[in-house]
C-alpha positions in Angstrom: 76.6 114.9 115.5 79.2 116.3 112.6 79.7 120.1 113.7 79.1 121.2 117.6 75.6 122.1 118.9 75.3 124.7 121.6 72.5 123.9 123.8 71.0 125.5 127.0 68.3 123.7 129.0 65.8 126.6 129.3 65.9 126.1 124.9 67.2 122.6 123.7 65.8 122.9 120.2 68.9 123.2 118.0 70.1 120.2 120.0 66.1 118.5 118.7 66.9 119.8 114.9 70.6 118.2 115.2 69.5 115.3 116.7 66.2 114.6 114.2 68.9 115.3 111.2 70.7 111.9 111.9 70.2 109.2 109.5 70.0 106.9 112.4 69.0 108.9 115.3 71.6 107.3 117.7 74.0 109.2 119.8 76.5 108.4 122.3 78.4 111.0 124.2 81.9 110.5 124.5 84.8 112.6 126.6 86.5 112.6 129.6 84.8 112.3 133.4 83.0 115.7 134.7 81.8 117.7 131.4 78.1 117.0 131.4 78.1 113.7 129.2 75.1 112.2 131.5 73.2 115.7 132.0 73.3 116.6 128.2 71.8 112.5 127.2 69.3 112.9 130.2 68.1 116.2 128.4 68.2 115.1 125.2 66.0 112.3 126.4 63.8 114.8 128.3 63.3 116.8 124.9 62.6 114.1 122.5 59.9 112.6 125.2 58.3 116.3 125.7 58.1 116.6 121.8 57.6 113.6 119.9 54.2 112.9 118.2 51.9 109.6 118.0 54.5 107.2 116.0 57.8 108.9 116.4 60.1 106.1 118.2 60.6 106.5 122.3 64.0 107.3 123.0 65.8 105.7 125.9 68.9 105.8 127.4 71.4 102.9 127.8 74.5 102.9 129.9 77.2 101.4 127.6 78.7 99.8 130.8 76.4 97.2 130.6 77.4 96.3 127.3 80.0 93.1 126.6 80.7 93.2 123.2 82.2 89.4 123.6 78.5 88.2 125.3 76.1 90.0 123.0 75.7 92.0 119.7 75.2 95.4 119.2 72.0 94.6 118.0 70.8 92.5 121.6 72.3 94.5 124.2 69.8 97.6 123.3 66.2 95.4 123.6 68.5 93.3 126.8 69.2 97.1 128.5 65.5 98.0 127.7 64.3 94.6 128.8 66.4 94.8 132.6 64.7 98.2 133.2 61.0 97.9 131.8 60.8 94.2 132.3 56.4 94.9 132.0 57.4 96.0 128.4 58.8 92.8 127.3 56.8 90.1 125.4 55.6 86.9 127.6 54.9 85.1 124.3 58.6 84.4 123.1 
């Protein structure tokens, strides 16, 4: 996100402000095993979902172990790791 962000979960909102500043709105939390990477992108997720309006995008969460970058492009593997968990949200007609 460029400079840190301190967060607590009882008041995430200067992680919301960060977050809503990126130009693309992606994030992916990098660092060794143990230091919270999965808590702080569940309540990140929890955040956005509590606060967004009618029209904002639904943010979800992908585990980049499912990704092969040799099987599938950056651009597939997100609707693919949306597609394997909400299969009732994909489109029959295609």
């Amino acid at each position: 996100m460029g400079a840190p962000v301190a967060c607590r979960a009882g008041a995430p909102h200067e992680l919301v402000r960060a977050f809503g500043g990126l130009r693309r709105r992606r994030q992916v939390p990098l660092g060794r095993a143990g230091p919270g990477k999965t808590t702080f992108a569940l309540l990140l997720l929890l955040v956005l979902l509590r606060t967004r309006t009618p029209g904002d995008p639904v943010p979800v969460r992908c585990s980049l172990s499912s990704c092969d970058p040799r099987r599938e492009s950056t651009g597939a593997w997100p609707r693919r790791s949306v597609a394997d968990a909400y299969p009732y949200l994909t489109d029959r007609e295609r």
